[in-house]
C-alpha positions as CSV (number, residue, x, y, z in Angstrom):
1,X,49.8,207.6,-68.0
2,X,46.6,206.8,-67.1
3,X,44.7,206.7,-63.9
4,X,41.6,205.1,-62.6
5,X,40.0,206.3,-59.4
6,X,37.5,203.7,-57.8
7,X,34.7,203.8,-55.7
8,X,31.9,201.7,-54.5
9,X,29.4,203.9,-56.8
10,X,31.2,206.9,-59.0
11,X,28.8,209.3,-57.7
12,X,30.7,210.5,-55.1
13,X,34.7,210.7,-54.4
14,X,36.1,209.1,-57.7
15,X,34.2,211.6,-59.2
16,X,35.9,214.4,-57.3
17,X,39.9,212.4,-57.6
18,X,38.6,212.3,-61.9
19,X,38.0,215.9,-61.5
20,X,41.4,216.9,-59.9
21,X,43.4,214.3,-61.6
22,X,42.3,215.9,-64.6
23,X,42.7,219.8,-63.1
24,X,46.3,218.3,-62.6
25,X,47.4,217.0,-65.4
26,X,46.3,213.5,-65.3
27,X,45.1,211.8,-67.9
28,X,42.6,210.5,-65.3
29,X,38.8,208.4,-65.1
30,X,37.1,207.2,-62.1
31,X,34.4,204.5,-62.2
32,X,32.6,202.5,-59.4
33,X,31.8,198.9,-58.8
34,X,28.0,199.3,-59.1
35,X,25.8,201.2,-61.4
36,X,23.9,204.2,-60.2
37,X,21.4,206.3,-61.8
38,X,23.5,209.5,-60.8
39,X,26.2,211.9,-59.6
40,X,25.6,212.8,-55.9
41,X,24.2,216.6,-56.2
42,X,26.7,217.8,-53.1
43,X,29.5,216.4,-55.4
44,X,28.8,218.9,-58.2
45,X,28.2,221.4,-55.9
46,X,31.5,221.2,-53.8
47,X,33.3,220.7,-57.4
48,X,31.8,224.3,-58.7
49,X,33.3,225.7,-56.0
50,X,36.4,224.9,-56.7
51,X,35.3,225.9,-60.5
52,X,35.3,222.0,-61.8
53,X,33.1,220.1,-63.7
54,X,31.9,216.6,-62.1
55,X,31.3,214.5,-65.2
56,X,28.1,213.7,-66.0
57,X,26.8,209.7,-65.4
58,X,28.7,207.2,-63.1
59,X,29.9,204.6,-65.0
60,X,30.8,201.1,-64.0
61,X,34.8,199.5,-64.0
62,X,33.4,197.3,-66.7
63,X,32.3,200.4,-68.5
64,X,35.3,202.1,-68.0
65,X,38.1,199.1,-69.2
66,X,36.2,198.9,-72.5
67,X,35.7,202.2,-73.1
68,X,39.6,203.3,-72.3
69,X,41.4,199.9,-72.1
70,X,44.3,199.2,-69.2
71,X,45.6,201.4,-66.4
72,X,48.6,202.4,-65.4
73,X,47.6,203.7,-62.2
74,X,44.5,202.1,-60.1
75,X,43.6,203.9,-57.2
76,X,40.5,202.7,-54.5
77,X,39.1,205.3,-52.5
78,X,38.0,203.2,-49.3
79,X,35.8,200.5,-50.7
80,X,38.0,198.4,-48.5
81,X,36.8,194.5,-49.1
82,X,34.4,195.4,-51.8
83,X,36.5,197.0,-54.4
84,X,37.3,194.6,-57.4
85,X,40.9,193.9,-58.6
86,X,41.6,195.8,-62.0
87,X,45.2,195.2,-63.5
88,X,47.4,197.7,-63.5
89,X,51.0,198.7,-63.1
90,X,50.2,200.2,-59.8
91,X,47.8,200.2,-57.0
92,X,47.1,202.5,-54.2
93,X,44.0,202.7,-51.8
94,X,43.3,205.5,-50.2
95,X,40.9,205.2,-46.9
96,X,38.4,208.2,-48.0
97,X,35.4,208.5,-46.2
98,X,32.0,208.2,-48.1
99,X,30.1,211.7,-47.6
100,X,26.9,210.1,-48.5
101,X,24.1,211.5,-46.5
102,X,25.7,214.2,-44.6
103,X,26.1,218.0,-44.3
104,X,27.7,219.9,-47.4
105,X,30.4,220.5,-45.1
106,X,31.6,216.8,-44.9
107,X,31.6,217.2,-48.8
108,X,34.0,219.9,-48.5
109,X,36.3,218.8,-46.6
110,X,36.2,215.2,-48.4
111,X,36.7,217.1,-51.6
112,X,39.6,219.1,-49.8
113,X,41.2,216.2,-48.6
114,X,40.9,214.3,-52.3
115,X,42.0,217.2,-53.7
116,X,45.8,217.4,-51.2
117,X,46.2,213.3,-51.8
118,X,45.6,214.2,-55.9
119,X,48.7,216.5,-55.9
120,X,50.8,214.2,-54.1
121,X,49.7,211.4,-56.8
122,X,50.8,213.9,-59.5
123,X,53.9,214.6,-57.7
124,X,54.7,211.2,-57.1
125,X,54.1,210.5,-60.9
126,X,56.0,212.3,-62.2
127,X,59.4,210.1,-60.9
128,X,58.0,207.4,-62.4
């Protein structure tokens, strides 16, 4: 099954969900709606301390689809009216907010809540 996480840039929070999805067993990608030159340094940072790697460029959704082809899983991490619709079996928005600009420990506990609504994904996965 696999699982898209979206956000407004893929610098920030879809790159943390890719990270856990994956630490969980997901077969999981994240990608954002517009390009960026790179992944938010805090984002790497909060991700090595929880000994995980934050992949390396942000890529687009249009990047993404033709790289991996359809979802089964499409979850939006709080672009709200900007994010774009991508087809998928299901979808699921999550109301995360964007760390950009502030203190490491917004980061953290942005990555810490990411990281609880990840394993009840993967829990709620698995009774599909």
């Amino acid at each position: 099954m696999k699982v898209l996480f979206v956000c407004v840039h893929n610098k920030r929070r879809s790159i943390m969900a890719e990270a856990f999805g994956k630490k969980y067993g997901l077969n999981a990608y994240s990608a954002g709606l517009e390009k960026t030159d790179g992944v938010d340094e805090k984002v790497v940072e909060v991700l090595k301390e929880k000994n995980l790697n934050a992949k390396q460029k942000p890529q687009t959704i249009d990047e993404v689809v033709r790289e991996v082809g359809n979802f089964d899983v499409v979850v939006t991490m709080g672009c709200l009216d900007k994010c774009p619709f991508v087809p998928a079996k299901k979808h699921i928005s999550w109301n995360i907010e964007d760390p950009a600009g502030k203190d490491i420990e917004v980061y953290r506990k942005i990555r810490d809540e990411i990281e609880e609504k990840v394993k009840e994904l993967t829990n709620s996965l698995k009774d599909i």
